[in-house]
Every structure is written in C-alpha cells, then in structure tokens.
C-alpha positions as CSV (number, residue, x, y, z in Angstrom):
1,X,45.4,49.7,-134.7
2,X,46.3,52.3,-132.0
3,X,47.8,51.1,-128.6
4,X,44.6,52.1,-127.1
5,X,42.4,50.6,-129.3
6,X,41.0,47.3,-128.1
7,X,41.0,44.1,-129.5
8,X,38.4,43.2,-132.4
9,X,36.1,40.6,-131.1
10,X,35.4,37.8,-133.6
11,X,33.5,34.5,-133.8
12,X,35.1,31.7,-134.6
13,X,33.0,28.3,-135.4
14,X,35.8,25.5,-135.7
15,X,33.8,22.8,-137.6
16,X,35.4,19.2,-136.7
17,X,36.2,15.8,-135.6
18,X,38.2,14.7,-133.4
19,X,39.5,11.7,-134.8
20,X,40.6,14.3,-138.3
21,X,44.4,14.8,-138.3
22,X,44.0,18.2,-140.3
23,X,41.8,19.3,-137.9
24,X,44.3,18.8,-135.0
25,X,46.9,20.6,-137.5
26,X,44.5,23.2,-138.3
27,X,43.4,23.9,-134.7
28,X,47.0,24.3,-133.6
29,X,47.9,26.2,-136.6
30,X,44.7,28.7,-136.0
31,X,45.7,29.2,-131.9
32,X,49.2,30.2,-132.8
33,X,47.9,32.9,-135.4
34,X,45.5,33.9,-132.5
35,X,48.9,34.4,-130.1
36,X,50.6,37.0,-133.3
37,X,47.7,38.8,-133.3
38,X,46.8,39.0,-129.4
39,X,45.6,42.5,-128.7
40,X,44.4,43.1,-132.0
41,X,41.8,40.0,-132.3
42,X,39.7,38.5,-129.8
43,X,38.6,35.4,-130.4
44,X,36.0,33.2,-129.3
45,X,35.9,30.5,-130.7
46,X,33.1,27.7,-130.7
47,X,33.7,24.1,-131.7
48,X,31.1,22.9,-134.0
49,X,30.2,18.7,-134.5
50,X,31.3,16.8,-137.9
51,X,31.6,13.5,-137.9
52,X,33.7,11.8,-140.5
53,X,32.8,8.2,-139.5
54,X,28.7,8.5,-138.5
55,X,27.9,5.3,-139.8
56,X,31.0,3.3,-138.0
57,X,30.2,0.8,-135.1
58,X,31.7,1.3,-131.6
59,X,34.3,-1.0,-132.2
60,X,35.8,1.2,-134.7
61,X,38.0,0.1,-137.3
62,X,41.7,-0.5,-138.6
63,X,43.2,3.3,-139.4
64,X,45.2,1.9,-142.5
65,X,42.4,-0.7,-143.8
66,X,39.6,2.6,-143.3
67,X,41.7,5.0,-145.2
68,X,43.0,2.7,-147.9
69,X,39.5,1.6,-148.6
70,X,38.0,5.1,-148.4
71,X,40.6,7.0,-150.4
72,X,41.8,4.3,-152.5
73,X,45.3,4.8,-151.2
74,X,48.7,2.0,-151.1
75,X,50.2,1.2,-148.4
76,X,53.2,3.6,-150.1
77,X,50.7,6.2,-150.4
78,X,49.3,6.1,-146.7
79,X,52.6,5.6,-145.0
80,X,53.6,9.1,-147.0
81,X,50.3,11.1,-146.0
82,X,51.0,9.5,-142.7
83,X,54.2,11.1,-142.3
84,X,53.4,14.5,-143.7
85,X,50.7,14.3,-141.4
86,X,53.3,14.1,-138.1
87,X,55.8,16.5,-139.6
88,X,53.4,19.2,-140.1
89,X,51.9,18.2,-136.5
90,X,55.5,17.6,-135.1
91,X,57.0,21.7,-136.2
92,X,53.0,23.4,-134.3
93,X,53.8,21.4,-131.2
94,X,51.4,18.9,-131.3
95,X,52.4,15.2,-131.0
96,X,51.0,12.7,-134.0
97,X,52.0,8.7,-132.4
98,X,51.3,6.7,-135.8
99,X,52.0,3.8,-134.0
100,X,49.7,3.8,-131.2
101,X,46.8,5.3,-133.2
102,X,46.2,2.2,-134.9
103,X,42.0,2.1,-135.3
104,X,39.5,5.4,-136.3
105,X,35.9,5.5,-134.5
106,X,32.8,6.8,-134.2
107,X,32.1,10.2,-132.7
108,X,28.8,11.0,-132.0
109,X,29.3,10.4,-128.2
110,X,32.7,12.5,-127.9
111,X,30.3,15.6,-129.6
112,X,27.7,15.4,-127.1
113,X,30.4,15.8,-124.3
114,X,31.7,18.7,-126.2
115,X,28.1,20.1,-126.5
116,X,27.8,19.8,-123.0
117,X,31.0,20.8,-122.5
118,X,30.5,24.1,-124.1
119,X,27.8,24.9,-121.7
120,X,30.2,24.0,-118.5
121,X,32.6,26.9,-120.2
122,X,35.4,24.1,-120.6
123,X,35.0,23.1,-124.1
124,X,38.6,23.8,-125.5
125,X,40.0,22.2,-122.7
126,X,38.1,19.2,-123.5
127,X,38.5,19.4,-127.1
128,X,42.2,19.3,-126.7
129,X,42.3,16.9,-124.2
130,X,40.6,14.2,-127.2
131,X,42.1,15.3,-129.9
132,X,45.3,14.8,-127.3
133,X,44.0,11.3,-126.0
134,X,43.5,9.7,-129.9
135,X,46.3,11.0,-131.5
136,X,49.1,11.1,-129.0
137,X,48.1,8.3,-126.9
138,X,45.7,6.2,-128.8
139,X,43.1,5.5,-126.9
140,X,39.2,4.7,-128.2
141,X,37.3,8.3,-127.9
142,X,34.1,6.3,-128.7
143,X,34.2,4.3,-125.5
144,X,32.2,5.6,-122.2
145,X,35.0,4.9,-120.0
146,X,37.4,6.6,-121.5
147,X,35.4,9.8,-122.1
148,X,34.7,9.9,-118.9
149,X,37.9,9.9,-117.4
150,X,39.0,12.6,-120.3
151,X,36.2,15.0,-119.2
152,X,36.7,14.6,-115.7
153,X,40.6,15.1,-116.7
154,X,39.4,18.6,-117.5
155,X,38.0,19.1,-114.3
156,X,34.0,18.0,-115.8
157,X,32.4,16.0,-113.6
158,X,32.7,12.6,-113.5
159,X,29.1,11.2,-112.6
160,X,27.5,13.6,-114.9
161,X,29.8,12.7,-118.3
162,X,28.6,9.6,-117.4
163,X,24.7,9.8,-117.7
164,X,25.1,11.8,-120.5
165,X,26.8,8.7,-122.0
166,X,24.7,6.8,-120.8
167,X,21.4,8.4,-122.3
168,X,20.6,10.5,-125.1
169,X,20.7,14.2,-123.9
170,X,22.3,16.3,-126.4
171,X,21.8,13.8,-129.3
172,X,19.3,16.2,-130.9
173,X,21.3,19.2,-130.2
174,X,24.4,17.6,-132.4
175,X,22.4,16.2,-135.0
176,X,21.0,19.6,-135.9
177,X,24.3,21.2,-135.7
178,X,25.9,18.4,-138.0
179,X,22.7,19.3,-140.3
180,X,23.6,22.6,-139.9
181,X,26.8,22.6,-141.3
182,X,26.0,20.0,-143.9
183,X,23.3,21.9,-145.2
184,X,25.5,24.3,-145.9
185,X,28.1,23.0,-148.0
186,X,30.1,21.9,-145.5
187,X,31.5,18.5,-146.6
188,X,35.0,18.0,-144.8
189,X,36.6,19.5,-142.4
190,X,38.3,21.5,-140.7
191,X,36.6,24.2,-141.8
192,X,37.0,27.5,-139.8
193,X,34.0,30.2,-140.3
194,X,35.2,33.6,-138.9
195,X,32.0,36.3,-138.2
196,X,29.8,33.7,-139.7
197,X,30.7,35.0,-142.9
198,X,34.3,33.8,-143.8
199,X,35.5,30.3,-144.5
200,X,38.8,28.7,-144.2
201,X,39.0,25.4,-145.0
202,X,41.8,23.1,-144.2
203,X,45.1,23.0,-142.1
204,X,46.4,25.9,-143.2
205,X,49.9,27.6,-142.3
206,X,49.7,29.5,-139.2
207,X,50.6,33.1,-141.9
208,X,47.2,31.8,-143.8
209,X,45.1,32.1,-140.6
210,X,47.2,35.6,-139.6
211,X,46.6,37.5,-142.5
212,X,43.0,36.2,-142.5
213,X,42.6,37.2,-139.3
214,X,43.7,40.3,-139.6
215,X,42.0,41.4,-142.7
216,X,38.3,40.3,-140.7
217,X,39.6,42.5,-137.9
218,X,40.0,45.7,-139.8
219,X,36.7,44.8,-142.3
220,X,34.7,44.9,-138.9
221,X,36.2,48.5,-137.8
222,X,34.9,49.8,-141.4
C-alpha cells in the first residue's frame, strides 16, 4: 500500500463472553495486530453475544467445580490450563487474578448492556471494562448492581443501565443474535469473523491476527 492510500475498512464481528478467558486473550491479541497494521486496516469491530453458561442461575457457580465437571479435568489439569491461561494474558497486557475469580455466571444480562451499549457508541469501552471487572477483580457480572456501576464507569448512564436490568428490553435482540451465530456453526468462542466472510477462531498470537489481517486488506483492493 502507497503512503497515500487509505486505510482498508473492515468488519470485524468479535463473537464472545465475557466470562471466556480466550476471549479476553483473543481480544487483546486481535487489538494489538490492529495497532501493526494502523494505516493500512480500519477496523470496526462489533461485539457479538455468546453465552457459555445460558442455562446457569444468578448465583453462579464455583470456577474449578464448573470446569472440572464440564471438561472432565483434575485439579493438576485445571491448575495448568489456569496458568497458561495468565501467562498468555500476563505477556498482551491484560491482568488474569486466579485467585479473586473464584465463581463463572450467567451472561445474558451483561449482553443486553453491551447491545445497548453498542447503540450509545461505547460498546468496547464497556466490553473491556467487564471483561476487566471478572477477570482482574472478580466481581459477579451477572448482578444488577454491579453492571450498573460498570456501565456508568464508562460514562453510560446510570438510571437507564438500570431499567434495562430491570426489564426485558433487548432480550429479543440477544437471543436472535446468539441464534444467529449458533445457527451458523458457531459453537465456542472467540470466534472473530472479518468482512463477514473470514473466520478465526480462538486466541490466537497477535502475528495470526496480522497476517490475517493483512491478507483481507489486500483481497478487498482486488
């Protein structure tokens, strides 16, 4: 690309949850192959609902007891995923606290803030902010309180987070984009669909995401 060519402008649907490690990994790993390529790509990038837990009650439950049930790991096995997990975190600059994320929750209530988030134009802001909140510091992202104070940490609004919370609005919205997705083959996450057309799934290395990115770029000159 010339100096004077401008940047290739490319969709980005980040499918996710935010209580999904790789999905932290792979969203930090994603924004620093964005920074290589500024001026070449632009990127805007939309984050799409998945919820690894739908079926889980608003108390949550016990991180080790969820995943050693659900993945038939040991304790040995956990404690070594766990680790990978906060290295890999640790060396893209986000923060993994194993010990103060101690429970996984439901969801749906953090991805109808995001939904309406997206419309307020501060949905990365508030997508980092949770993935920030439960991983780093712990706290319940399926409690009304505390998503309230996140959004309004973001500079949301405060009263409305809360009657979204405290209704239904945007329930239907996230359910047919979780269907969406699903319908499509999409069965974990993250998965990172650039130009509706290319799929990366996983946290990759930040080189994987670069040379994909880059690649889509000059396709879309063709």
């Amino acid at each position: 690309m010339s100096a004077s060519a401008a940047p290739v402008a490319l969709r980005i649907d980040f499918v996710s949850d935010v209580v999904c490690p790789w999905c932290a990994i792979g969203l930090a790993s994603l924004e620093q192959a964005l920074a290589r390529v500024a001026g070449e790509v632009r990127a805007e990038i939309h984050f799409r609902p998945f919820e690894l837990n739908p079926q889980m009650g608003p108390e949550g439950e016990d991180i080790a007891e969820h995943l050693q049930t659900k993945y038939g790991m040991s304790a040995e096995q956990l404690a070594q995923s766990q680790e990978a997990i906060r290295q890999r975190g640790a060396a893209l600059g986000f923060r993994f606290d194993m010990e103060r994320r101690t429970r996984t929750y439901n969801t749906f209530d953090a991805h109808r803030l995001l939904h309406w988030a997206a419309l307020e134009g501060k949905q990365a802001a508030l997508k980092h902010a949770l993935l920030r909140a439960y991983f780093s510091e712990g706290q319940n992202v399926s409690d009304h309180a505390t998503l309230v104070r996140i959004a309004a940490g973001v500079g949301l609004p405060a009263e409305r987070a809360q009657a979204i919370l405290a209704g239904d609005e945007y329930a239907d919205a996230v359910r047919i984009e979780e269907r969406f997705f699903l319908e499509r083959g999409i069965q974990a996450v993250p998965a990172i669909i650039i130009e509706q057309r290319y799929l990366i799934s996983g946290g990759q290395p930040v080189e994987v995401f670069e040379q994909a990115l880059r690649q889509i770029a000059a396709a879309k000159q063709r």
